[in-house]
Structure formats: structure tokens, C-alpha cells
FISEPA-111282 format. One record per residue (C-alpha): residue in one letter; chain; x, z, y. Coordinates in steps of 0.05 Angstrom, whole numbers, plus 32768, in hexadecimal, padded with zeros to 4 digits. Each point is the difference from the previous one (the first is absolute). Last residue first. Layout:
N
  rest  kette     x     z     y
     A      A     X     Z     Y
...
This chain:
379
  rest  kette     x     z     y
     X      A  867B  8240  8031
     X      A  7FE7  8040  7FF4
     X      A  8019  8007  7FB5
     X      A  7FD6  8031  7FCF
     X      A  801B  800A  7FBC
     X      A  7FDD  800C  7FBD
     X      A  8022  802C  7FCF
     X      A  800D  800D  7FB2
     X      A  7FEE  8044  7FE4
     X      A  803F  802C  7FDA
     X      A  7FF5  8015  7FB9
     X      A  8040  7FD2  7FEC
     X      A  8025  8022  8037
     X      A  8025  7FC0  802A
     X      A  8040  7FEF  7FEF
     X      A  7FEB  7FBE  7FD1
     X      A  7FD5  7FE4  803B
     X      A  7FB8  8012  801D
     X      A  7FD4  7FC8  8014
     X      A  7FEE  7FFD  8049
     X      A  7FBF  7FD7  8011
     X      A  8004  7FE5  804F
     X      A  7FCB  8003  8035
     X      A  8011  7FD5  8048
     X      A  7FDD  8014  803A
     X      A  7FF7  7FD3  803D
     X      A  7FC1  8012  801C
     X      A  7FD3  7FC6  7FF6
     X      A  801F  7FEA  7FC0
     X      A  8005  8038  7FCF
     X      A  802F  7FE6  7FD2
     X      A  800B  8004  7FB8
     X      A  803A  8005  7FD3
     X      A  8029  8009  7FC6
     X      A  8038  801E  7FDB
     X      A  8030  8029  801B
     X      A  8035  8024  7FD5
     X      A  801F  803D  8014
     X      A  8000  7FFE  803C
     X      A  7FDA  7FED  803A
     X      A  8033  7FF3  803B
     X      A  7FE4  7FC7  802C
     X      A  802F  7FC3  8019
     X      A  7FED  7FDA  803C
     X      A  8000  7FBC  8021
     X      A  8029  7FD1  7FC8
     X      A  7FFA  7FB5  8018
     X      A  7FD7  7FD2  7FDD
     X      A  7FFC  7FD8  8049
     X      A  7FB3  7FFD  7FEF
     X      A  7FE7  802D  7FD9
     X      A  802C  803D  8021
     X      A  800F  802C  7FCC
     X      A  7FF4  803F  7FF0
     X      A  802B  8033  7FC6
     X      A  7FE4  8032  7FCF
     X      A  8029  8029  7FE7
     X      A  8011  8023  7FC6
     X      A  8038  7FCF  7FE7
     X      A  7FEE  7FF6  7FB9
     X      A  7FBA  7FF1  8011
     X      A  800B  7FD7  803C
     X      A  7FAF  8004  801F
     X      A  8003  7FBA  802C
     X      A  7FDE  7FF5  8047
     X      A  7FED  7FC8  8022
     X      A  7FF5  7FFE  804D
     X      A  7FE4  7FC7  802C
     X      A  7FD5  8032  8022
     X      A  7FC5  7FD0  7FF7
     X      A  8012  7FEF  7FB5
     X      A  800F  8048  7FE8
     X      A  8019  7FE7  7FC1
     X      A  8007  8036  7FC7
     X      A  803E  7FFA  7FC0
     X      A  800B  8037  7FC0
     X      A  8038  7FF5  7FD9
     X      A  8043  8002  801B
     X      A  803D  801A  7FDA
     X      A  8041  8019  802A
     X      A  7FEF  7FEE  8050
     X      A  7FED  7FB4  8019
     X      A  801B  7FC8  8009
     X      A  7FD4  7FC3  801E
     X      A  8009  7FB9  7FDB
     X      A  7FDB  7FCC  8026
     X      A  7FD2  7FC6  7FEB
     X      A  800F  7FF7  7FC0
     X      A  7FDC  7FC9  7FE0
     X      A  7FC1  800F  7FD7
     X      A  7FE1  7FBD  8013
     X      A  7FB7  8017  8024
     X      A  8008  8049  8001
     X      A  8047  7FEA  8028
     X      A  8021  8042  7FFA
     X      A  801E  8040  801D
     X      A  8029  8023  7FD3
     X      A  8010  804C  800B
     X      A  8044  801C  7FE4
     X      A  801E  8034  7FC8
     X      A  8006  7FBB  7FD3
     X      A  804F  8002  7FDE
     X      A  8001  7FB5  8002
     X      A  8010  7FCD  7FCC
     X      A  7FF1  8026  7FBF
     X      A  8008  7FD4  7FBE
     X      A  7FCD  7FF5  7FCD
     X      A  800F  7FCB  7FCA
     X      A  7FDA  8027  7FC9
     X      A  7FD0  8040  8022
     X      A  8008  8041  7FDA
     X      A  804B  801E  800F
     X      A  8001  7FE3  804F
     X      A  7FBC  800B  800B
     X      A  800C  804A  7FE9
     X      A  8040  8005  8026
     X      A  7FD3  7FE6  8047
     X      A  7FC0  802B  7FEC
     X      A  802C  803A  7FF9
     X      A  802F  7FF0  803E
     X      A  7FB9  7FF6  8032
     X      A  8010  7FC9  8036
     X      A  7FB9  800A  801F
     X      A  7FF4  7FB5  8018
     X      A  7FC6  801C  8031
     X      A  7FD5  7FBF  8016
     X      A  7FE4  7FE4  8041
     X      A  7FD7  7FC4  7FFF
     X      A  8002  7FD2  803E
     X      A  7FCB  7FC1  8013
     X      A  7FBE  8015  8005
     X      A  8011  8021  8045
     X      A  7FD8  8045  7FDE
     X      A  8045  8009  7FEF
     X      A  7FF8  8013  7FAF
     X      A  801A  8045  7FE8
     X      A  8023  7FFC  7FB3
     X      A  8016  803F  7FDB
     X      A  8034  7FFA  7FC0
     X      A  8036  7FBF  7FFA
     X      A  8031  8009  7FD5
     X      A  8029  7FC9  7FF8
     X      A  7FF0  7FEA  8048
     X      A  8015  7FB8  8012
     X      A  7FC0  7FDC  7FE5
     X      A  7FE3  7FD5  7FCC
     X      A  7FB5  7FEA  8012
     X      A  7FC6  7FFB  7FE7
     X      A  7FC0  7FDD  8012
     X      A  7FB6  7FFF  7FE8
     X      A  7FF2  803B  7FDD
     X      A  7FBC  7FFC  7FE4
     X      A  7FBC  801A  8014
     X      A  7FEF  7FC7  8034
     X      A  7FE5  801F  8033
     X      A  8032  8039  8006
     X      A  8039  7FCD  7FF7
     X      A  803B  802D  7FDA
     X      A  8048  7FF9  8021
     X      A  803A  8010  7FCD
     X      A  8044  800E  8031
     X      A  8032  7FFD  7FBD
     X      A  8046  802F  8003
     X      A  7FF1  800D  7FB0
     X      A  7FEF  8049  8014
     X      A  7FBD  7FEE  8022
     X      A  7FD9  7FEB  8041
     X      A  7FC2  7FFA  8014
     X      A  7FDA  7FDC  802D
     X      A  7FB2  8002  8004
     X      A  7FDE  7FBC  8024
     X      A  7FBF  7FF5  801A
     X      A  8012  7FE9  8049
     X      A  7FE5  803A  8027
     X      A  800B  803A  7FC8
     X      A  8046  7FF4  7FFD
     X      A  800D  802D  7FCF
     X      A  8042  802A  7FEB
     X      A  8015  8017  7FBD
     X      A  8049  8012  7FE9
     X      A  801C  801F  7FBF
     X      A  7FFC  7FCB  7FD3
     X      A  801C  8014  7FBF
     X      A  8016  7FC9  7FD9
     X      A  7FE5  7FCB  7FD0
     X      A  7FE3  7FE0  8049
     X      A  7FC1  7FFD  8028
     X      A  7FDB  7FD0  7FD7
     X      A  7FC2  801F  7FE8
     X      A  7FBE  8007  8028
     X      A  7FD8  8033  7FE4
     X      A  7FB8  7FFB  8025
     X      A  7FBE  801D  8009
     X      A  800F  8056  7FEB
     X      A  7FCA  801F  801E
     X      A  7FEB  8031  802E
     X      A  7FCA  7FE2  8014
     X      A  8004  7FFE  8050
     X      A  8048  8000  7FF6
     X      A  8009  7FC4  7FD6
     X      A  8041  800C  7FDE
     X      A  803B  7FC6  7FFE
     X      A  8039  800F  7FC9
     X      A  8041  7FE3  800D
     X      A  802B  7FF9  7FCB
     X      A  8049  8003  7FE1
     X      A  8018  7FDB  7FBF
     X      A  8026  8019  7FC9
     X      A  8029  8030  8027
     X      A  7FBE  801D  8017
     X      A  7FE5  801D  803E
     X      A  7FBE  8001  801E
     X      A  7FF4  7FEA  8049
     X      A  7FB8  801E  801F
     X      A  7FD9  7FD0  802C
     X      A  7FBC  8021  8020
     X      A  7FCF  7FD5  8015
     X      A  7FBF  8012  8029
     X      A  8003  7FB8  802E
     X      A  8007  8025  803C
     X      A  8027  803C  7FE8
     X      A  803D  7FD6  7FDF
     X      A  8020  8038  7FE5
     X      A  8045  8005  7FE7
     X      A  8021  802E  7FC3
     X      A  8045  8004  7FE4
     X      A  8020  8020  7FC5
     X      A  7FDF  7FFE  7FC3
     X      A  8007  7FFC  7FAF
     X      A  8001  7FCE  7FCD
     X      A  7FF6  7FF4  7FB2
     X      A  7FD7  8043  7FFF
     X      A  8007  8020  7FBE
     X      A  7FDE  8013  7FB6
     X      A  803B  8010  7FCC
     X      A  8005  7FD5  7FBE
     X      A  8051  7FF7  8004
     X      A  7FF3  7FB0  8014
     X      A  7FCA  8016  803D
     X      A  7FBD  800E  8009
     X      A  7FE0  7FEC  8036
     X      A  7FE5  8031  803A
     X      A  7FD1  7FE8  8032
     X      A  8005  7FE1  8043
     X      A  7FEF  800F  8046
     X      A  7FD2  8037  7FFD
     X      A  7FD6  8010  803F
     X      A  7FFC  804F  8015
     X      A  7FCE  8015  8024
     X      A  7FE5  802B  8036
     X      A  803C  802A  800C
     X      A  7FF0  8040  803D
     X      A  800D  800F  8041
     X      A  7FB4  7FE6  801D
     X      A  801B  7FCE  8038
     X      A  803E  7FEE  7FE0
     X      A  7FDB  7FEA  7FBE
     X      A  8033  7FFC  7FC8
     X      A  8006  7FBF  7FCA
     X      A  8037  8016  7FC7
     X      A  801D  7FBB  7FEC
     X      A  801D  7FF1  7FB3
     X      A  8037  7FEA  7FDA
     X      A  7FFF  804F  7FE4
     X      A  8052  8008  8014
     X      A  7FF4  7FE5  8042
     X      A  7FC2  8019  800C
     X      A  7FFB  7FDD  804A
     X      A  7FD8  8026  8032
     X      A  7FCB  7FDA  8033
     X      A  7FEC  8022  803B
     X      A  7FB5  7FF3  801D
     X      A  7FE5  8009  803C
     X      A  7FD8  7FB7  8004
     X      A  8028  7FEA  8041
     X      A  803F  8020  7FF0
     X      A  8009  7FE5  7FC0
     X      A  8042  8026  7FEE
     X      A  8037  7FEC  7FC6
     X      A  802B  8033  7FDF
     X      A  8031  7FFD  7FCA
     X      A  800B  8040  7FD0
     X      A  7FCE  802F  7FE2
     X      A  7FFA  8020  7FBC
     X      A  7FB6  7FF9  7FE1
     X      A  7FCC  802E  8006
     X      A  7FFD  800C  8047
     X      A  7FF4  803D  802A
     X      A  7FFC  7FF7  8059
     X      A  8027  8035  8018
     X      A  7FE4  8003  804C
     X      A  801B  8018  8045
     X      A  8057  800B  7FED
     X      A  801A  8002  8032
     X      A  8031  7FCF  8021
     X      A  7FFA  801D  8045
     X      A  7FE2  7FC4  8024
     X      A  7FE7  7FCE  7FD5
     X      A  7FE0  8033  7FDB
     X      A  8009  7FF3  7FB3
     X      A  7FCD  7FF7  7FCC
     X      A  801C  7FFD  7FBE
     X      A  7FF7  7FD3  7FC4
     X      A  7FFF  801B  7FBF
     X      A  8023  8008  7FBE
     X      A  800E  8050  7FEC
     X      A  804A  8021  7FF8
     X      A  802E  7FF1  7FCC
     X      A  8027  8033  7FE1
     X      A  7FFB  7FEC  7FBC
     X      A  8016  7FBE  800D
     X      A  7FEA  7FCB  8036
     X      A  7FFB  8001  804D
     X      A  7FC4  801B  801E
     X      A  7FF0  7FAA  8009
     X      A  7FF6  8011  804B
     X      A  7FDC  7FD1  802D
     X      A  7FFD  800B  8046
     X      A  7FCF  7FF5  8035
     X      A  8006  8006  8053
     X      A  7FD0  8010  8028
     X      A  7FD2  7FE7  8041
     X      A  7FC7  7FF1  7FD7
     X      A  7FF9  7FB3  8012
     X      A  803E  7FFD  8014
     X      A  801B  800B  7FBF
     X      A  804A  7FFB  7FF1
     X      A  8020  7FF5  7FB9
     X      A  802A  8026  7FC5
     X      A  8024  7FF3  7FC8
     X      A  8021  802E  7FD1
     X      A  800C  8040  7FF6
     X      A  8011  8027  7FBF
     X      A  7FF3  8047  8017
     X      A  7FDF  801C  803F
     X      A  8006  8004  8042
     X      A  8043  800F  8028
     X      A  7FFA  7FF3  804F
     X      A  8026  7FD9  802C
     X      A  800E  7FF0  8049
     X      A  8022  7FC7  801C
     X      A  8013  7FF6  8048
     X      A  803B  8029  8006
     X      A  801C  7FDD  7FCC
     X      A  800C  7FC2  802E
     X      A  8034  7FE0  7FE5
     X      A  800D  7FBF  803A
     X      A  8022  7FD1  7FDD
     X      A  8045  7FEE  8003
     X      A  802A  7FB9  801A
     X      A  800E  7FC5  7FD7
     X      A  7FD2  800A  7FC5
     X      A  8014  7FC4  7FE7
     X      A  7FCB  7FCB  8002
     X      A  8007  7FBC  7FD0
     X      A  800C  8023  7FBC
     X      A  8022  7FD2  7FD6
     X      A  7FD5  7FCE  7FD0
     X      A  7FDE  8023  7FC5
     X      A  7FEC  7FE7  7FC0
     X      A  7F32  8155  7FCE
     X      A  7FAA  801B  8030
     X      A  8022  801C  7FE3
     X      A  7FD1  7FE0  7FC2
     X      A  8032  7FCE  7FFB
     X      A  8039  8021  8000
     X      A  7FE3  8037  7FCF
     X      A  7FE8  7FBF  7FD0
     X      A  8042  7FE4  800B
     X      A  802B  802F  7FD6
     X      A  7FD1  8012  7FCA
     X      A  7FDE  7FBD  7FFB
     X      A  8040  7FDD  7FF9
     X      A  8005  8005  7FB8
     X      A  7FB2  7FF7  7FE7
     X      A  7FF9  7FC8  802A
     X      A  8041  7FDB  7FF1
     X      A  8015  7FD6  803B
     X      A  800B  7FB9  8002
């Protein structure tokens, strides 16, 4: 199991990075296309995050925690054009931002607070927060000092039923808190997911059903209608991160990261534990079993994972390789590598015309004043 208090430091920045196997079934037998020509890039602001697509307003938004320390800059979101990468709109928020999740259809981006267990509401219409909906509160712990018992990574909205699923983290026992949007309120904490972090969070809005995953190697799959988890599976990814569901009901695809400081830590903290593959790969599952599927490499560290169902393309941020590489979604095969160093992070997509939006985080070599980027790739 892992100790809350002791792997918080290490995993929390994983996991707000937003930081078993069989042999890898498709060598990368011939190389990608690198097509640096078609990315451009632009430097923005400190202590980025994740970001996400309207096409409602035609822009793209951006949290930015400001980073932390003296020399932190503000929280807010920013209003890019889709375009140029300018910045349109800062939009100020009380509370440091990190995962993103858009409602298109009622204009509204919601912000996790990782470090506040809480969700910053902004209007994308007016520019501006509306509201800010508190997951949990503090409890005081064994040495007398007031604290949240989990804290955030992922977001999904369901925006025809008005639900918004958050997962919050805890080595004693993971959650997934549910949100009526129309309220603002907290409805539901559905335990269950796992005395581990549990980094993933994808829903499958058709057939009621959120997946997640978490750093026990489990698949935990939480029934929507019925407010409980109700499967879970063991799987060949001991770290599994991002998840993207095949809108063919049938395939899950999940980035086994393959991250040497969670791998020595497991190794120190967890009794028994023994690693069997070296991750660094995308999984494609069964969503119904958990078996493995396929086992596609990828480049040093992936974390972040898109489908483009109708283009048959999937795409994966590699955070330790500064790239992000495509895929074909249905042969797996590798179709392109993209230069974005230092350390990509996540993505959106604008659909109609083929634009792909990816968070940069800065690395060890970069200025410690310097603003993290968002890149631009024309697909």
C-alpha cells in the first residue's frame, strides 16, 4: 500500500502533470515522419497545466497554477487564440489551477484545485469564475493540524445529465466525487477506487460507466446509475496514467508511464512487489475483462493520451521524451513523431480543422523565472 503522507510529494506533481506487462507486440519497425515544421509554439505564463478546445468560442483555455514559492505568479485561466497562441483574456482565480474539463454546450470550463480539493467553475462566454464548489473539508489529523485527506487530478463532464466526476486521491482509499452542475453541488462520494493514487479518468457517458485506473495496476469501473463501482480489474500496466475509450465500446487505451521514481519507490514501500516490465508503452484493453489487447511502444515517459476516432489517430504527450508521437488506432502503428520539448503534458484537439494543442512544462535546465508554453500542431 502506499503511505499518503510519503508519496504525496513525489506523486502528487506526477499526478497533477497532468504526472504486469506482456512484451511489446509492435516494434517500431521503420521511422516516423518528425514533422517540426508543422508545430509552432509560444511561451505563456508560469506553472501550466491543462488545457482544452472550444468550438463554441473558437479559443483555446489554459490553466496556470503561477507555480509555487515566492516567485509565483497569479492562478488563472487564459484565453488563447487558436491561431497565434495569444494571449486574448486572463481570466483571475482564487485557487491554483490544474486539470481541465470543458462543457461546451453550457460555456463553462471546469478547474480542478488540486491542492484546495476543490473546482473553480469559469464562464467562457463572460471571461470570468462564477463559482467555486468545494469537494471536501479539512480533518484534522494525529499531529493536531487541519488537512485535506485527498487531492485532484482528473475531471469529466457528462453535459447532458449536468454531472461532473472529479477523482480524489488517497493512499488510504481513492474516490470519485460526482457534482451536480446545475447546483453546484457536491451529490455523491463513491469510494472504492483503490489505496493508491489513481491517475486516470475516462466516461462513457452512453453506457453509464466511468473507468479509471490507479497505481495498484487495477481498471476500477464505477456504474453512473448505480453510484458504486461495479467491476475491477487487474491489468498489465504497473503504472497506468491517462485512459481514452474507442467510441467501438469495446477498446480502452491506457499510458503505462514506466516512471524510475515511482518504480524504486514501489519497490522500497510496497511488500512482495516486483517490476515485470519497464512500462514507456500504450495498452490497449478489453474495457469489459481488462485483458491486454495490444502493447504499443512509445517514446521515454508517456502521460497524456487523445483518440481522434474518425481519423483513426491517437496521440500520446511522452513527458520525458518531449514529443508527442501519433498513432494509427487501428494497425497501432507509429505515424509521426512531434518535437515539443521539454516536457509535454497534455492535450486537446480542435476537431474540424485538424489542430492539436499541447501544455509544455518546463524541465530542470530551463530559467526558474521562465513561462511554460502551449504548442500548435497542424496535423
Amino acid at each position: 500500500m502506499f503511505r499518503h503522507s510519503a508519496f504525496r510529494s513525489a506523486a502528487l506533481a506526477l499526478a497533477i502533470s497532468l504526472s504486469v506487462g506482456a512484451p511489446a507486440a509492435f516494434a517500431d519497425n521503420a521511422p516516423a515522419a518528425s514533422t517540426p515544421a508543422a508545430v509552432q509554439r509560444q511561451a505563456i505564463a508560469k506553472g501550466l497545466y491543462e488545457l482544452a478546445y472550444s468550438s463554441t468560442q473558437n479559443a483555446v483555455f489554459v490553466a496556470s497554477s503561477g507555480g509555487f514559492g515566492d516567485d509565483a505568479g497569479p492562478s488563472q485561466v487564459l484565453r488563447l487564440n487558436p491561431a497565434t497562441l495569444a494571449v486574448e483574456t486572463r481570466i483571475p482565480l482564487e485557487r491554483k489551477a490544474f486539470g481541465v474539463v470543458l462543457d461546451d454546450a453550457h460555456n463553462r470550463l471546469y478547474v480542478g484545485n488540486t491542492v484546495d480539493t476543490s473546482v473553480t467553475v469559469v464562464d467562457t462566454a463572460q471571461n470570468k469564475a462564477i463559482g467555486i464548489v468545494q469537494l471536501m473539508e479539512k480533518k484534522v489529523g494525529k499531529d493536531g493540524k487541519a488537512a485535506y485527506t485527498h487531492d485532484l487530478r482528473e475531471l469529466v463532464v457528462d453535459s447532458p445529465a449536468n454531472r461532473l466526476y472529479v477523482t480524489g486521491h488517497s493512499s488510504e482509499g481513492s474516490a470519485l466525487f460526482v457534482v451536480d452542475t446545475t447546483t453546484l453541488k457536491v451529490i455523491n462520494t463513491i469510494p472504492g477506487l483503490g489505496n493508491a493514487k489513481a491517475p486516470g479518468l475516462a466516461l462513457d457517458a452512453a453506457n453509464k460507466r466511468v473507468y479509471t485506473s490507479n497505481l495498484l495496476a487495477d481498471l476500477v469501473v464505477v456504474g453512473t446509475d448505480a453510484n458504486k463501482v461495479v467491476a475491477q480489474h487487474k491489468i498489465s500496466a504497473e503504472q497506468p496514467m491517462n485512459i481514452a475509450l474507442h467510441p467501438d465500446g469495446k477498446r480502452l487505451f491506457v499510458t503505462d508511464q514506466g516512471s524510475e521514481m515511482i518504480r524504486s519507490y514501489m519497490t522500497k514501500s510496497s511488500a512482495g512487489f516486483t517490476s515485470k516490465h519497464p512500462g514507456q508503452r500504450v495498452l490497449v484493453l478489453d474495457r469489459t475483462t481488462g485483458k491486454e489487447l495490444a502493447s504499443i511502444p512509445t517514446d521515454a515517459g508517456p502521460l497524456g493520451i487523445l483518440l481522434d476516432a474518425p481519423r483513426k489517430r491517437l496521440y500520446v504527450t511522452n513527458r520525458d521524451g518531449g514529443t508527442v508521437t501519433a498513432y494509427d488506432s487501428e494497425s497501432y502503428q507509429k505515424v509521426a513523431t512531434y518535437p515539443v520539448p521539454t516536457h509535454p503534458n497534455s492535450l486537446a484537439l480542435d476537431a474540424k480543422n485538424n489542430v492539436l494543442y499541447v501544455s509544455i512544462k518546463n524541465g530542470e535546465k530551463d530559467a526558474k523565472d521562465a513561462n511554460e508554453s502551449v504548442a500548435r500542431i497542424q496535423l
